[in-house]
KOLDREN-469835 format. One record per residue (C-alpha): x, y, z; residue in three letters. Coordinates in steps of 0.05 Angstrom, whole numbers, plus 5000, padded with zeros to 4 digits. Last residue first. Layout:
! KOLDREN-469835
<vovex><xx>X</xx><yy>Y</yy><zz>Z</zz><type>ALA</type></vovex>
...
//
This chain:
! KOLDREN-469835
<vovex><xx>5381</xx><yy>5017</yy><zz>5344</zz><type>UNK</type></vovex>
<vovex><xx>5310</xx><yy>5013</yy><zz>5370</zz><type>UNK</type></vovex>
<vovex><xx>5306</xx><yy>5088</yy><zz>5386</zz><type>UNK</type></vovex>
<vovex><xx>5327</xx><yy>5113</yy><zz>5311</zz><type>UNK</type></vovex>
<vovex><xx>5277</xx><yy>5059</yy><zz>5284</zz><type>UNK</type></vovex>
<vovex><xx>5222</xx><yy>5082</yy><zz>5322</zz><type>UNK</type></vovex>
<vovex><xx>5238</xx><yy>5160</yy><zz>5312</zz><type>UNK</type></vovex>
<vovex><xx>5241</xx><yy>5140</yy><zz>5238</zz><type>UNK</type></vovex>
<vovex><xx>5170</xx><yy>5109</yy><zz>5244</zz><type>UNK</type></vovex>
<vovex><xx>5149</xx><yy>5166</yy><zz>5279</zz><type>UNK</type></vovex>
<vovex><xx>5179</xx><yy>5216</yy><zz>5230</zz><type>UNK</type></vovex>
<vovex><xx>5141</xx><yy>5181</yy><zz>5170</zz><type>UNK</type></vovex>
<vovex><xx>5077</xx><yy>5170</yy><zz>5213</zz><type>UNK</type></vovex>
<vovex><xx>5080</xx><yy>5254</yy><zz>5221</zz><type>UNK</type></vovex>
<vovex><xx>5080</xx><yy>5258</yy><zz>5147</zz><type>UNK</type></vovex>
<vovex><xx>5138</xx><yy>5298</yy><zz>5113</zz><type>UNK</type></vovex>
<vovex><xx>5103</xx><yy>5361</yy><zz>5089</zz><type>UNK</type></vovex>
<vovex><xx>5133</xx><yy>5393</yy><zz>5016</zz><type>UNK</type></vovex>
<vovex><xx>5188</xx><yy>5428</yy><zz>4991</zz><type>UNK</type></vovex>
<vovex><xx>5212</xx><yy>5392</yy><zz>4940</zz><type>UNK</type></vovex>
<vovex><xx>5288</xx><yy>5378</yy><zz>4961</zz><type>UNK</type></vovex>
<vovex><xx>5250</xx><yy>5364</yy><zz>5031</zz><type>UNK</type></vovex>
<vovex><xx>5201</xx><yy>5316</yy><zz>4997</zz><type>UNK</type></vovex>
<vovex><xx>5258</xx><yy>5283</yy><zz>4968</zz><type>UNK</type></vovex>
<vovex><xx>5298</xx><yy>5279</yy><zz>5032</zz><type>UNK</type></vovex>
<vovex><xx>5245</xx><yy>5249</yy><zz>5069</zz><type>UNK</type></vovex>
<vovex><xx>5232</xx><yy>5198</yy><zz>5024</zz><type>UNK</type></vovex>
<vovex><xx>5311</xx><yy>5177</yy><zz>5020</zz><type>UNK</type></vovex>
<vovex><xx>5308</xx><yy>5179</yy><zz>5099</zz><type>UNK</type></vovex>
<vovex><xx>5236</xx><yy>5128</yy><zz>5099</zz><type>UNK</type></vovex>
<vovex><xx>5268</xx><yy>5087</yy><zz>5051</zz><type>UNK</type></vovex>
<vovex><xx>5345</xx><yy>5074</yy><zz>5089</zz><type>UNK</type></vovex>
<vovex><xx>5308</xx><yy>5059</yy><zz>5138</zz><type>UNK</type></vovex>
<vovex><xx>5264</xx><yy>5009</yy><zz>5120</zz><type>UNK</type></vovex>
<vovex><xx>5327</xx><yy>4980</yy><zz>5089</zz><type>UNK</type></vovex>
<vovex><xx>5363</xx><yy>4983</yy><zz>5159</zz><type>UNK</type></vovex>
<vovex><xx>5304</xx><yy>4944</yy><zz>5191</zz><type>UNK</type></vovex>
<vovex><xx>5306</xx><yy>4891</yy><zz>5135</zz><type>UNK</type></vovex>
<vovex><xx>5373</xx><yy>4877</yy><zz>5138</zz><type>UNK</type></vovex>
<vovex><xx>5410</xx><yy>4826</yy><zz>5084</zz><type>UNK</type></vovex>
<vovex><xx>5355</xx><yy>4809</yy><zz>5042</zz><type>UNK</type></vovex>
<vovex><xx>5326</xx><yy>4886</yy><zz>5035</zz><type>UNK</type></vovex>
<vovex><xx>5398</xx><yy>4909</yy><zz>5050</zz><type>UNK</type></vovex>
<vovex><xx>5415</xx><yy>4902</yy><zz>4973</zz><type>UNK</type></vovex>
<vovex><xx>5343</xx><yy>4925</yy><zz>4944</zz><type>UNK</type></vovex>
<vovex><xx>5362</xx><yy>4988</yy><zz>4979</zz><type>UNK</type></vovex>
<vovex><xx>5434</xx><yy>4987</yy><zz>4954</zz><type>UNK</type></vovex>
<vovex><xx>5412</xx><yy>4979</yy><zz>4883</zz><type>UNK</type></vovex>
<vovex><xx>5353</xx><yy>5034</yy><zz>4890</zz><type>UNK</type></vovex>
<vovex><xx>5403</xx><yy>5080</yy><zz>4917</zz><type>UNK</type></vovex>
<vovex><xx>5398</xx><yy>5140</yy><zz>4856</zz><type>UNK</type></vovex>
<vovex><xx>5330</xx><yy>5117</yy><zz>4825</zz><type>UNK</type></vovex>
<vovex><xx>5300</xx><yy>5072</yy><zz>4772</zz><type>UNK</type></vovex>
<vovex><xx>5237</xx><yy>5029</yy><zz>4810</zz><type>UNK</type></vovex>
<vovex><xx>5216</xx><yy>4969</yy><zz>4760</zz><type>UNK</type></vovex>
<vovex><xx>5248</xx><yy>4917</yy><zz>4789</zz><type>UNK</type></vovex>
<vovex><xx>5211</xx><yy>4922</yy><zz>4855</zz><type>UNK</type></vovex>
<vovex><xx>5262</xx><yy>4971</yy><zz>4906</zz><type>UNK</type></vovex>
<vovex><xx>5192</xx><yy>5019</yy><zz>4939</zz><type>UNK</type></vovex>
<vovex><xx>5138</xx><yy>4983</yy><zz>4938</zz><type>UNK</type></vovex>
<vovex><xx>5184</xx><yy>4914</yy><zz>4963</zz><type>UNK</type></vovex>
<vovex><xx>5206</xx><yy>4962</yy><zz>5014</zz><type>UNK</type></vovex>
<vovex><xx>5128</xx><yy>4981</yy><zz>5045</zz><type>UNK</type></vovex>
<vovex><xx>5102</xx><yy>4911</yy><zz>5039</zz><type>UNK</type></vovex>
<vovex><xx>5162</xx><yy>4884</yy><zz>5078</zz><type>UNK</type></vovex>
<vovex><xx>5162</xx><yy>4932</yy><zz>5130</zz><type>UNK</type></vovex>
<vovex><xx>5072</xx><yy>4918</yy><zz>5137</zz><type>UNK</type></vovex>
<vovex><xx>5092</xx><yy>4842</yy><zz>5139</zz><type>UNK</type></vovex>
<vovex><xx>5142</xx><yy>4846</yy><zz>5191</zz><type>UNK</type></vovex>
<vovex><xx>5100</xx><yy>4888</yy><zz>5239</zz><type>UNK</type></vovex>
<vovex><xx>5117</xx><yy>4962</yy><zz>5236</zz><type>UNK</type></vovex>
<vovex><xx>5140</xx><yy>4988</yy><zz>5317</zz><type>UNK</type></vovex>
<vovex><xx>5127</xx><yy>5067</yy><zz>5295</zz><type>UNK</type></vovex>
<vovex><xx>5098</xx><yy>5084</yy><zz>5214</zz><type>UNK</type></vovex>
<vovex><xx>5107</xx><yy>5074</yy><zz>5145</zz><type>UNK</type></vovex>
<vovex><xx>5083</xx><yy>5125</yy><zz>5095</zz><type>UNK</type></vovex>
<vovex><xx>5074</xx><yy>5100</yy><zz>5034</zz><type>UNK</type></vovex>
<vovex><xx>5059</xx><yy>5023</yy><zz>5054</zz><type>UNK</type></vovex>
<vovex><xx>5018</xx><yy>5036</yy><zz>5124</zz><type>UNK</type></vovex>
<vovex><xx>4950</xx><yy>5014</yy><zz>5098</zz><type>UNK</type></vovex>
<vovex><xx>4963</xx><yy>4970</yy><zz>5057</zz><type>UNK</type></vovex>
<vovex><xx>5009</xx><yy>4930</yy><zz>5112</zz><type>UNK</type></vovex>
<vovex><xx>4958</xx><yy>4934</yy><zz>5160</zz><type>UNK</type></vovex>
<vovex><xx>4897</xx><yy>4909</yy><zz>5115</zz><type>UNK</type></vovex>
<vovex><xx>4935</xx><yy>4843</yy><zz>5094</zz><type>UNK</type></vovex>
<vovex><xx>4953</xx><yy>4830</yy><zz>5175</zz><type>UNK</type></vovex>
<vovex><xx>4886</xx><yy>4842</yy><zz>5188</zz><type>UNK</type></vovex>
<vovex><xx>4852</xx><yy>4794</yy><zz>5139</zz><type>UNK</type></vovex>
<vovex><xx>4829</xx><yy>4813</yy><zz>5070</zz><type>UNK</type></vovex>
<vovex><xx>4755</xx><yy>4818</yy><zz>5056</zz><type>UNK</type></vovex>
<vovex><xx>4758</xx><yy>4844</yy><zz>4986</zz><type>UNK</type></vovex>
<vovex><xx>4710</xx><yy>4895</yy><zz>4998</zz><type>UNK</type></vovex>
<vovex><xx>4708</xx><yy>4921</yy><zz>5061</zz><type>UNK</type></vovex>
<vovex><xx>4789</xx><yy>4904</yy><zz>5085</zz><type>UNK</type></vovex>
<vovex><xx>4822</xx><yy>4909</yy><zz>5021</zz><type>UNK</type></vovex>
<vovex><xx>4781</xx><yy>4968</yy><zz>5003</zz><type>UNK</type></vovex>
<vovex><xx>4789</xx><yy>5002</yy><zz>5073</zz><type>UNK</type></vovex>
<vovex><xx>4866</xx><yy>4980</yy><zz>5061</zz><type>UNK</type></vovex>
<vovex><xx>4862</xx><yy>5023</yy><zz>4992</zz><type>UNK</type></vovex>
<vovex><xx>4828</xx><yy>5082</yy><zz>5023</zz><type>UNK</type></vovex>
<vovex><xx>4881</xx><yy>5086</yy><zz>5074</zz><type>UNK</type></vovex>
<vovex><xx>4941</xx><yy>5077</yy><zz>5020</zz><type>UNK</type></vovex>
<vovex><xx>4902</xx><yy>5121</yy><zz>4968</zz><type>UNK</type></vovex>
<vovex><xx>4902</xx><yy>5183</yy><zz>5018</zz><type>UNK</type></vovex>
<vovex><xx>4971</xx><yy>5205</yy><zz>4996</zz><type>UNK</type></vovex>
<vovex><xx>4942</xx><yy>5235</yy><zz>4945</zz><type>UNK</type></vovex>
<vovex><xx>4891</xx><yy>5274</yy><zz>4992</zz><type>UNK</type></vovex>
<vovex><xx>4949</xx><yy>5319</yy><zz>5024</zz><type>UNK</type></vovex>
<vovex><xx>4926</xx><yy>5376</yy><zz>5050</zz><type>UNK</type></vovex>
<vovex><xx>4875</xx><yy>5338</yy><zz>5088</zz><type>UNK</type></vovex>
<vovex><xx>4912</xx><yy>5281</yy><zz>5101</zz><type>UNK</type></vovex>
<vovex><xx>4958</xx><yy>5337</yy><zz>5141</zz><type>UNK</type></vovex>
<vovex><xx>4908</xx><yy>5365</yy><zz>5175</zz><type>UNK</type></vovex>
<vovex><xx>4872</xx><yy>5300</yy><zz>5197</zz><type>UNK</type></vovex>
<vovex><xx>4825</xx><yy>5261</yy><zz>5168</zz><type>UNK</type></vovex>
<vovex><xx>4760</xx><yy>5233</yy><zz>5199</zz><type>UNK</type></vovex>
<vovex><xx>4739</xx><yy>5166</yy><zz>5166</zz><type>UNK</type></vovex>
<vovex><xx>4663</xx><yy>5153</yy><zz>5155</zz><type>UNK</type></vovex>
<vovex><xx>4674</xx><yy>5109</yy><zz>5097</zz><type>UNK</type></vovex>
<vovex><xx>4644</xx><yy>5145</yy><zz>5049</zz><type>UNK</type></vovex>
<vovex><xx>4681</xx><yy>5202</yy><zz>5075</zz><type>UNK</type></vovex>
<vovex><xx>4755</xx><yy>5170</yy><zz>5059</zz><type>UNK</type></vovex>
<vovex><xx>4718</xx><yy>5161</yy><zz>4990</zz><type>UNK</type></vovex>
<vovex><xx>4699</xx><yy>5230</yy><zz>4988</zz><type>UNK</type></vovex>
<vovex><xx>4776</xx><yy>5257</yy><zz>5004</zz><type>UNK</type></vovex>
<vovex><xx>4807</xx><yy>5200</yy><zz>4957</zz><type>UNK</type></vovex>
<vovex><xx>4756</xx><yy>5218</yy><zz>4903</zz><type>UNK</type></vovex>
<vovex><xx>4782</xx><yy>5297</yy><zz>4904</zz><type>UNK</type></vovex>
<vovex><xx>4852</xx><yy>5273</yy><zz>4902</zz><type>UNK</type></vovex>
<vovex><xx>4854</xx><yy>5236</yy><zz>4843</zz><type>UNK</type></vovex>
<vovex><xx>4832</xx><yy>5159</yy><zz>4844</zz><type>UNK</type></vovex>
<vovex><xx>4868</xx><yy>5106</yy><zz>4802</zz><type>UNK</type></vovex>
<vovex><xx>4914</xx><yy>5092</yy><zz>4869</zz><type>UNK</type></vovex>
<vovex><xx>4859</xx><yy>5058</yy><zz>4901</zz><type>UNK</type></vovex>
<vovex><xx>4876</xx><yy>4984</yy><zz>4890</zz><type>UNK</type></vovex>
<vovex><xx>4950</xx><yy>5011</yy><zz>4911</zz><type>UNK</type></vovex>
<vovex><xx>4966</xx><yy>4954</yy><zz>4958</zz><type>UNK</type></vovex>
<vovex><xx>4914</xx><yy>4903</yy><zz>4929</zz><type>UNK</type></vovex>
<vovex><xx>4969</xx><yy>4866</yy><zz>4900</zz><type>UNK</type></vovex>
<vovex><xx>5033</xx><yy>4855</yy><zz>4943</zz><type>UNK</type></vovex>
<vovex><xx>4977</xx><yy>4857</yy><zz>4997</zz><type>UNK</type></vovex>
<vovex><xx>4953</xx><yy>4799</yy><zz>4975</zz><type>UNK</type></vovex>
<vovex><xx>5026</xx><yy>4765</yy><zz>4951</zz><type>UNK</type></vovex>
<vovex><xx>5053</xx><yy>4783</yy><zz>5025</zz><type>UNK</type></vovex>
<vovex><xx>4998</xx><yy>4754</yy><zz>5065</zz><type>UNK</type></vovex>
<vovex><xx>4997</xx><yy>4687</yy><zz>5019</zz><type>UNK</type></vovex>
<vovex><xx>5078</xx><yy>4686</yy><zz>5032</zz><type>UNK</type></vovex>
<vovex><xx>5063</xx><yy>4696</yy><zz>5106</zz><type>UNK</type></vovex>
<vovex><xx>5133</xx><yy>4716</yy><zz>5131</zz><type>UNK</type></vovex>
<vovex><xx>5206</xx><yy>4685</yy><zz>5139</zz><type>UNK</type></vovex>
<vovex><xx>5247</xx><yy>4727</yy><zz>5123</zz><type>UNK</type></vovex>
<vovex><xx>5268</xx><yy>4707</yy><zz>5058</zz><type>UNK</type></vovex>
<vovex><xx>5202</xx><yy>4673</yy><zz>5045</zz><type>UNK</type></vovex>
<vovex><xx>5167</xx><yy>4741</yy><zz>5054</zz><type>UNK</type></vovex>
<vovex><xx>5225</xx><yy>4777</yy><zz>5011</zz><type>UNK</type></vovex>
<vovex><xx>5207</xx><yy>4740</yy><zz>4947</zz><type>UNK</type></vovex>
<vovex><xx>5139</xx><yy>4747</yy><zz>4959</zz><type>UNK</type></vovex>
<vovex><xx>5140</xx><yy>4820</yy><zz>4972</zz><type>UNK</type></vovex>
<vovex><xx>5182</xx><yy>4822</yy><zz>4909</zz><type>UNK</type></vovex>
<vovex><xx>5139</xx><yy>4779</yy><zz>4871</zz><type>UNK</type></vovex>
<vovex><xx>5073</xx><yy>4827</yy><zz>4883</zz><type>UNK</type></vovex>
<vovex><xx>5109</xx><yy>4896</yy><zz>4882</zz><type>UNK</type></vovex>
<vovex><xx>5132</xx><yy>4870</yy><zz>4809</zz><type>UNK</type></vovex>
<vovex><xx>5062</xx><yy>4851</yy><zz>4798</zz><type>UNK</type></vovex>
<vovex><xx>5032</xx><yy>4925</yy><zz>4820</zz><type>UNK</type></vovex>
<vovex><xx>5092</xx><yy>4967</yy><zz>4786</zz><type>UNK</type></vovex>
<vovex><xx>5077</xx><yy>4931</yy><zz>4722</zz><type>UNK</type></vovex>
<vovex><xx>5007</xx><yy>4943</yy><zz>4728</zz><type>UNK</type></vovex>
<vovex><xx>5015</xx><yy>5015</yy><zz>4745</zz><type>UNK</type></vovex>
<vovex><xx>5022</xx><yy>5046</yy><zz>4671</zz><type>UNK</type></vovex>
<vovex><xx>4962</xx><yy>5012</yy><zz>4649</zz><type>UNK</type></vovex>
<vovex><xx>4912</xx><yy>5040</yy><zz>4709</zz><type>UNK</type></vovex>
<vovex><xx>4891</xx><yy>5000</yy><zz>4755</zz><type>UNK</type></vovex>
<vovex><xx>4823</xx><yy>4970</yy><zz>4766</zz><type>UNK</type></vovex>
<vovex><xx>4816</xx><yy>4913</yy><zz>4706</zz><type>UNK</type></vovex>
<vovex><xx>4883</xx><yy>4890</yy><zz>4736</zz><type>UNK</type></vovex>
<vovex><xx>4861</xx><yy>4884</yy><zz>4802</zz><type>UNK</type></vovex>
<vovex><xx>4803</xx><yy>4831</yy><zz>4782</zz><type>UNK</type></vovex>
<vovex><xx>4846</xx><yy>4788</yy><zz>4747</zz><type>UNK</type></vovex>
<vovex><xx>4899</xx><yy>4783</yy><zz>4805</zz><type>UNK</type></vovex>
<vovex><xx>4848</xx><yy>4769</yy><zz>4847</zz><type>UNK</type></vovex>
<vovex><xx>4819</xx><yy>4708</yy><zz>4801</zz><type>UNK</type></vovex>
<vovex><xx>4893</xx><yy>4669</yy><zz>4799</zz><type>UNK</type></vovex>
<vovex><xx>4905</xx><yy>4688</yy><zz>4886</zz><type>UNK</type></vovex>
<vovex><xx>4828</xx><yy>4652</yy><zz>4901</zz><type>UNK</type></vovex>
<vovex><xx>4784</xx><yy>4720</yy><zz>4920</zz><type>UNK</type></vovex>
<vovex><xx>4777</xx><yy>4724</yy><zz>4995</zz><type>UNK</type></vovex>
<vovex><xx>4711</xx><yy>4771</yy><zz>4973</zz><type>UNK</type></vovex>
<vovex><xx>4702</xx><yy>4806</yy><zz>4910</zz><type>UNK</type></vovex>
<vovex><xx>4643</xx><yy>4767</yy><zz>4897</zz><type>UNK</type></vovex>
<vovex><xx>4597</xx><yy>4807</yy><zz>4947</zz><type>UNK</type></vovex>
<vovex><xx>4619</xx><yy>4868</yy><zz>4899</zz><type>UNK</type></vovex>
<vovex><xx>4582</xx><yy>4841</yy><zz>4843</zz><type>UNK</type></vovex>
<vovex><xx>4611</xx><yy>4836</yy><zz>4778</zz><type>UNK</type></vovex>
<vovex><xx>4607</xx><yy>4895</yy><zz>4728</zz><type>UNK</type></vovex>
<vovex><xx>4671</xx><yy>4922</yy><zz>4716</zz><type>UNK</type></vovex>
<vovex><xx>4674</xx><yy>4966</yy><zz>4654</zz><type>UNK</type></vovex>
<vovex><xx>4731</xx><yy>5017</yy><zz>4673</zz><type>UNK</type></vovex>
<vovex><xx>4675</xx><yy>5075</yy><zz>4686</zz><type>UNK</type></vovex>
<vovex><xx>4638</xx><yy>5021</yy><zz>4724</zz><type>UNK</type></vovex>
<vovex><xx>4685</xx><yy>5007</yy><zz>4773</zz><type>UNK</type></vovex>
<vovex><xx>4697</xx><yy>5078</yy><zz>4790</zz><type>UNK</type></vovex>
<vovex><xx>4625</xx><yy>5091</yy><zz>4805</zz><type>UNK</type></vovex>
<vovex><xx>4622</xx><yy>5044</yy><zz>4853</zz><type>UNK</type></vovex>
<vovex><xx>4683</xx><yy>5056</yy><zz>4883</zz><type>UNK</type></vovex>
<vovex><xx>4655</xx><yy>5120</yy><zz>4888</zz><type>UNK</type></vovex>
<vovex><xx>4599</xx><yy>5108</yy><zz>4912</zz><type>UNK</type></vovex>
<vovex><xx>4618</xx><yy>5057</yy><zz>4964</zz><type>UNK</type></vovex>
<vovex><xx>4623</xx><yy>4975</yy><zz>4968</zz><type>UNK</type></vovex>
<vovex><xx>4616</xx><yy>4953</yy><zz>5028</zz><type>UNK</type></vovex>
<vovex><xx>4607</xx><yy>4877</yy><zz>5047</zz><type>UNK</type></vovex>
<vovex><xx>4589</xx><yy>4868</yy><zz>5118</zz><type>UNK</type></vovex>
<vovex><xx>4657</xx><yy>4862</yy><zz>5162</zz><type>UNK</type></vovex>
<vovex><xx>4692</xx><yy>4822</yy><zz>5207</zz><type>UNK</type></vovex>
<vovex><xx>4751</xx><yy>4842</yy><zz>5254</zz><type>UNK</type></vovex>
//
């Protein structure tokens, strides 16, 4: 579905604290050279690394399986185009866009950036569906994932510069079985937040249910 260009407050406001003054109208179906530009100047240092390497791996893993390389390299990109924002600026900007939350979004605003990111993708970059469903369902996953939105939400998690305990044998079934690397994710997520005590999102246990009941 199509769009008029919307660019928020606080995306707004955002883009001038880091200096960005082009017009949003420009931001959209950006050639691949001139979007990587532009999401650069929005992250912050530390997450540009993270943002490329998602970027390659997605691609990588696309032509592995047989996916929308273009798809995969957008989305690759734009996938945490919202990240910058604390938790008080995820909550307005989910408002500015007339999105109702529920309890658990709520209590948990930093996990917001993935829904404000594919309203971004979707309002202001104007990225196609496909682009828009795999932002939006990267962190948390969730029941019967097209190919692009598993692909986006593994190559986030194994790109070369993740460091944890299983990152090798996730990056390992990412070529081999995407399915069972999804998997593998989504149960090393819930563990952590477990271990730490926090909320496991209800998308997180559907997408596990999903994968449980497909085999």
């Amino acid at each position: 579905m199509e769009y008029d260009v919307f660019c928020p407050p606080t995306m707004a406001a955002y883009m001038e604290q880091t200096g960005f003054c082009e017009n949003c109208a420009e931001l959209r179906q950006l050639p691949m050279e001139k979007l990587e530009q532009v999401v650069i100047r929005l992250l912050k240092p530390n997450r540009i690394a993270h943002v490329l390497g998602c970027r390659d791996t997605a691609v990588a893993l696309a032509r592995h399986w047989g996916a929308d390389e273009t798809d995969a390299a957008r989305a690759g990109l734009l996938h945490d185009i919202t990240k910058a924002l604390d938790g008080p600026r995820q909550l307005t900007l989910a408002g500015e866009y007339g999105i109702i939350l529920n309890a658990f979004q709520q209590k948990y605003p930093k996990t917001l950036h993935a829904l404000t990111g594919s309203l971004v993708a979707q309002r202001m970059f104007g990225e196609n569906t496909a682009v828009v469903e795999a932002i939006r369902h990267h962190t948390t996953g969730k029941a019967d994932m097209s190919l692009l939105e598993k692909i986006i939400y593994v190559a986030d998690y194994m790109e070369p510069n993740r460091d944890f305990p299983g990152v090798e044998e996730l990056r390992r079934l990412a070529f081999a079985d995407i399915d069972a690397a999804l998997k593998l994710g989504l149960m090393m997520t819930l563990k952590l937040l477990n271990q730490q005590g926090s909320e496991v999102s209800p998308e997180s246990r559907e997408a596990l249910a999903w994968l449980e009941k497909k085999g």
